[in-house]
Structure formats: C-alpha cells, structure tokens
C-alpha positions in Angstrom: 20.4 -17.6 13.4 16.7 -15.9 13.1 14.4 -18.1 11.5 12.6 -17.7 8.1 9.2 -16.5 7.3 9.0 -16.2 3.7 5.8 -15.2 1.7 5.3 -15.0 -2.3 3.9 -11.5 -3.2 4.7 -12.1 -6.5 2.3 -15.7 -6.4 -0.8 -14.2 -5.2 -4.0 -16.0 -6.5 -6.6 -13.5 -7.3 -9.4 -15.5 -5.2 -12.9 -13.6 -6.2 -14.2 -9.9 -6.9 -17.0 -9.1 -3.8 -20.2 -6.9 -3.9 -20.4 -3.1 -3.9 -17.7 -0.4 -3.2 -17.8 0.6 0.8 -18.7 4.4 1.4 -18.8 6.5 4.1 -15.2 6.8 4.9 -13.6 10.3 5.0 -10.5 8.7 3.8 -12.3 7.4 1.0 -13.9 11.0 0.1 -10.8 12.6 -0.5 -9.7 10.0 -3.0 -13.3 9.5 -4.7 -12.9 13.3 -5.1 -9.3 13.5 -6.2 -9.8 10.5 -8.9 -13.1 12.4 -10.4 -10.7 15.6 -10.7 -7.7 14.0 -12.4 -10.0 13.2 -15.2 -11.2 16.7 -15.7 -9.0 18.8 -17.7 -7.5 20.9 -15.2 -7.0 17.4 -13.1 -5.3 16.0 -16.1 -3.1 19.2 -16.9 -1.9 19.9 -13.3 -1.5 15.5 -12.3 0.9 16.3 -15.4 2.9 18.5 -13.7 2.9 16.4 -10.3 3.9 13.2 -12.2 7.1 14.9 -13.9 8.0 16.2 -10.3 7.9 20.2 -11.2 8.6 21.7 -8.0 8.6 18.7 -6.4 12.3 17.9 -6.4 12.8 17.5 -3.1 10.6 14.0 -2.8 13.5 11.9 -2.8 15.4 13.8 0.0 12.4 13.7 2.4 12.3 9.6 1.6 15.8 9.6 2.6 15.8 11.5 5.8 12.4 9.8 7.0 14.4 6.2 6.0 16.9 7.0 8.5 14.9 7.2 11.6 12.1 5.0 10.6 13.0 2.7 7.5 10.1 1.3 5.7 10.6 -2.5 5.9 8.2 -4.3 3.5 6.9 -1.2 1.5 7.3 -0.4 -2.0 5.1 2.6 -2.3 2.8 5.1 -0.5 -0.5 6.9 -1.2 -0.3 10.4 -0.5 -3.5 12.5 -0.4 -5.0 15.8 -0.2 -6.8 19.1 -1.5 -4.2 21.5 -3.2 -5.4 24.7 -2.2 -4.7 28.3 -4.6 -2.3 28.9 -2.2 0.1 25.6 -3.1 -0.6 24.1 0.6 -2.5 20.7 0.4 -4.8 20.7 2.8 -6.8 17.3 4.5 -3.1 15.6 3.7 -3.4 11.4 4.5 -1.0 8.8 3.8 -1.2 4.6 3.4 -0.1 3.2 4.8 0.4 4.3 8.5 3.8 3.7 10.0 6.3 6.3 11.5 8.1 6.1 8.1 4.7 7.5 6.3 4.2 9.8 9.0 7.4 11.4 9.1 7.2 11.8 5.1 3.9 13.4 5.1 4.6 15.7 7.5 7.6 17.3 5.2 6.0 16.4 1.9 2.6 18.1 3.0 5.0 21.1 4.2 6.4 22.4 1.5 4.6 24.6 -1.0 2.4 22.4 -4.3 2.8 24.4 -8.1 0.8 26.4 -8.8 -3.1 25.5 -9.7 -4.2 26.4 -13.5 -6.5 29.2 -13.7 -9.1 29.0 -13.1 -8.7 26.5 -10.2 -8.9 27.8 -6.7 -8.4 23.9 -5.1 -8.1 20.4 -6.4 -8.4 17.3 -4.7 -4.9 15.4 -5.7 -3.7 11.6 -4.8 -0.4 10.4 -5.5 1.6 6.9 -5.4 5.1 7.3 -4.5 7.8 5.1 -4.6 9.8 4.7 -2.1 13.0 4.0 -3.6 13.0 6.8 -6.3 10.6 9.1 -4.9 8.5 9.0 -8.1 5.1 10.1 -8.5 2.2 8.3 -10.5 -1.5 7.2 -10.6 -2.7 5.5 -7.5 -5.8 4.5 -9.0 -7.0 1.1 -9.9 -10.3 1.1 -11.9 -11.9 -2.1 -12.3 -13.7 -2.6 -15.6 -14.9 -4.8 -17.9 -12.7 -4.2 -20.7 -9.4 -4.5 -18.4 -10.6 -6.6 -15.8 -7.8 -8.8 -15.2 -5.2 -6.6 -16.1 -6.9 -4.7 -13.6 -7.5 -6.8 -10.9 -3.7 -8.1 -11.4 -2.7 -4.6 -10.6 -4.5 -4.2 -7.6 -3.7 -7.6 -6.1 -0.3 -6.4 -5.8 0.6 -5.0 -2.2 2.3 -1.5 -1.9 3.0 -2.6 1.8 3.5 -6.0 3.1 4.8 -6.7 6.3 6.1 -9.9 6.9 5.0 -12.4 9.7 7.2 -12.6 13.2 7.8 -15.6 13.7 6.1 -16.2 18.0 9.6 -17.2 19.7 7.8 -20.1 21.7 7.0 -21.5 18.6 10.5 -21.0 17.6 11.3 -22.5 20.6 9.3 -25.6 20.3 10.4 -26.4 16.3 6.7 -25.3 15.1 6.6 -25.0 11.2 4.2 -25.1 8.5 2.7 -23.5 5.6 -0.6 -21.1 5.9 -2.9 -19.6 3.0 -4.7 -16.3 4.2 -7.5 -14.6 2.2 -7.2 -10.7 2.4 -10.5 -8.9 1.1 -9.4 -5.1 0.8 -12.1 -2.4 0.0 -12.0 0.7 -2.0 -9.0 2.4 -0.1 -6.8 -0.3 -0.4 -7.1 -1.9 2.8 -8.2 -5.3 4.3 -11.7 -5.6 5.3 -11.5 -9.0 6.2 -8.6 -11.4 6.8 -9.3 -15.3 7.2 -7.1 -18.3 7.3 -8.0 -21.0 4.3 -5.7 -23.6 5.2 -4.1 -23.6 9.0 -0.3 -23.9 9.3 -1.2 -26.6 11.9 -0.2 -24.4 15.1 -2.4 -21.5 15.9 0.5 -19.2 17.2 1.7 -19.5 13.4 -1.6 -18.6 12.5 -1.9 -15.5 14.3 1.4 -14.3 13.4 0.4 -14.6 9.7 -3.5 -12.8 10.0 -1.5 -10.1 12.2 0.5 -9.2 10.0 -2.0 -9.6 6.5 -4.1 -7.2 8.4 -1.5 -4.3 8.0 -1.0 -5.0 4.6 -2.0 -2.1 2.0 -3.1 -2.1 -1.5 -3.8 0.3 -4.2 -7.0 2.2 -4.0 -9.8 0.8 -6.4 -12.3 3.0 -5.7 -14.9 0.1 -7.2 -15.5 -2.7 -6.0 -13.2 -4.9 -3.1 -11.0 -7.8 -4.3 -9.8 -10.6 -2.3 -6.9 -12.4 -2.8 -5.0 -15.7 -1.5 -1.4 -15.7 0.2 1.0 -18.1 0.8 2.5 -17.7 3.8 5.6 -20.3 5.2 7.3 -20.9 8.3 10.4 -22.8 8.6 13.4 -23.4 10.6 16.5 -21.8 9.3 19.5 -23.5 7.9 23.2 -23.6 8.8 23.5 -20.8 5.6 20.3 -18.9 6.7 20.5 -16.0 8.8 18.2 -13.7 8.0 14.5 -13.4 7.1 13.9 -14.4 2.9 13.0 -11.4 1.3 9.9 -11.2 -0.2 9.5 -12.0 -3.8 8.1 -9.2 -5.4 8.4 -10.1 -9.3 
C-alpha cells in the first residue's frame, strides 16, 4: 500500500490580490502581445477559427501519442504560445507548463502548418489553452477587472497543472502525518512567484514535499496583476482499502 497525499483544488481560498503585473519576461511578451491581438479584429476573426479547430484536427492525436510516452499526471490543460507567421508556421512556440508531456506536444503541434492568416495579416501573435483530455482550444486569458473581479479571480485561482506532493519515504517510514496550508503567489504568466507555508504540517520533510511540489504548479495567465491563493494540503497513512494516491478534487 502507497500512502495518501490528498489536496483540494476545488477548495482553494482566494487569499489576497498583490501589487503591479511583473514585466520583463520574454515569456510574458509573447502573451502580452498575443492577448492585445485577439482583441483586434483580425485577432478576433482568426482566434475564431483556432477555437473551432479548422485545420487543427490533429490536436487530439498529438495529446494521445505524447500521453503514451510521458503521461501528464496532475494537468488539465496547457498554454500553447507563439507568432503565426504568413506562411502558417508559428514561430517563438512556448508551452506551460514544462514537463516532457508539454514538450513532446509542442514539438508536433508547433510542426504542423497554422490556417491561413486573413489578409491583410502577415503575422499574429496567438495563445491557446488546450485541454488535455479533448484536445480543445480556448481563451487562456484571465483579465482581472473591476466589474468581474471575483468571477475573475475564481477563474484564475484554479490550477491548469497541479502536481501532487511525494510523500519523503522516511517520513513514511517513521508514521509522520499532518495537514499543511501553502500560499502560492503566481504572476502574470501563471506561475508561482512565491510559495510559503501558513500553517506547518508539524514535520519539516512534510513541508518540503508540499512547497516542492506548489512550486511547479501552473495557472492561467492574468496578464494583470498576481493573485495568491491558499492550499490545503494532507498527509496521511493509508488504510487497509487505500492503495493508491486520492485524486485530486478538481470540482
């Protein structure tokens, strides 16, 4: 039997919004670029055509061969990136988060050839949220604003990629348990800035296994200012029934 780590994605308190956007990040260019352009009207008119998959039919099929080799425990959902150039190439391709998986993905998905630009468009900077379990293409954006704030911030708190906690096999060993809270502050792109322990599980290997793995964790881009949330995180000793980590709850 393997012992349980379970964490509530679904029971994320929303613990503050923080001070101004971070810049200078070439990551963060391309999708500062790429969310100006889907609001102009060729952005709007060609996102349309990337959303409803045109061309694009081979999405799921790429997910499925990269699953085999690498599957993509923990991760609901990917941020593709990029400048679609006249020629249907997209150039300066990135993917969140980084794992072989993503890697593997991007290097087919960025392969194959993009529709067509409208005229007169000779490139467009493009971002994309894919699922992962139906290959489907939407909006990655989150914009914070006054008139949707907490059904914006809500959004945003959720993770696209959340890797549970290993539980250290000495601790295992020795019967450690206990319950952790971890505040993640994640910038514009989506990822953590900062990771801090609010309430210790009472055994510092247990502590480090749960900021280890918050500090991989991924979140959709905001591209305004960075959030911070609190997670619950739990270690405990499995059962005579349990044996296998609790899946995460992500309702």
């Amino acid at each position: 039997m393997r012992a349980v780590v379970s964490l509530c994605t679904g029971c994320l308190a929303i613990a503050s919004v923080c001070g101004a956007a971070a810049t200078g990040h070439d990551g963060e260019g391309v999708l500062t670029r790429a969310s100006a352009a889907a609001l102009s009207t060729v952005g709007v008119q060609y996102t349309r055509v990337l959303h409803a998959g045109a061309g694009m039919d081979n999405t799921l099929a790429i997910i499925r061969h990269c699953e085999a080799l690498a599957p993509p425990a923990d991760m609901d959902a990917m941020v593709v990136s990029g400048v679609v150039t006249a020629g249907g190439a997209l150039a300066s391709a990135r993917v969140m988060p980084d794992t072989m998986f993503t890697r593997c993905f991007l290097a087919r998905y960025a392969g194959q050839r993009f529709p067509a630009l409208p005229a007169p468009a000779t490139e467009l900077p493009v971002a994309l949220l894919i699922d992962t379990a139906t290959g489907h293409a939407s909006n990655p954006f989150t914009h914070v604003s006054r008139t949707d704030r907490h059904g914006a911030i809500t959004e945003a708190s959720m993770p696209i990629y959340a890797p549970r906690p290993v539980y250290p096999q000495a601790a295992l060993d020795d019967g450690a348990t206990g319950k952790a809270m971890v505040l993640i502050v994640f910038g514009s792109l989506g990822t953590p800035t900062d990771v801090r322990m609010m309430a210790s599980t009472g055994d510092p290997r247990l502590d480090k296994a749960a900021l280890d793995a918050t500090r991989q964790w991924v979140f959709r881009p905001t591209l305004g200012r960075p959030l911070s949330i609190k997670v619950p995180i739990s270690f405990q000793l499995p059962t005579a029934d349990q044996k296998s980590y609790v899946t995460p709850n992500r309702t």
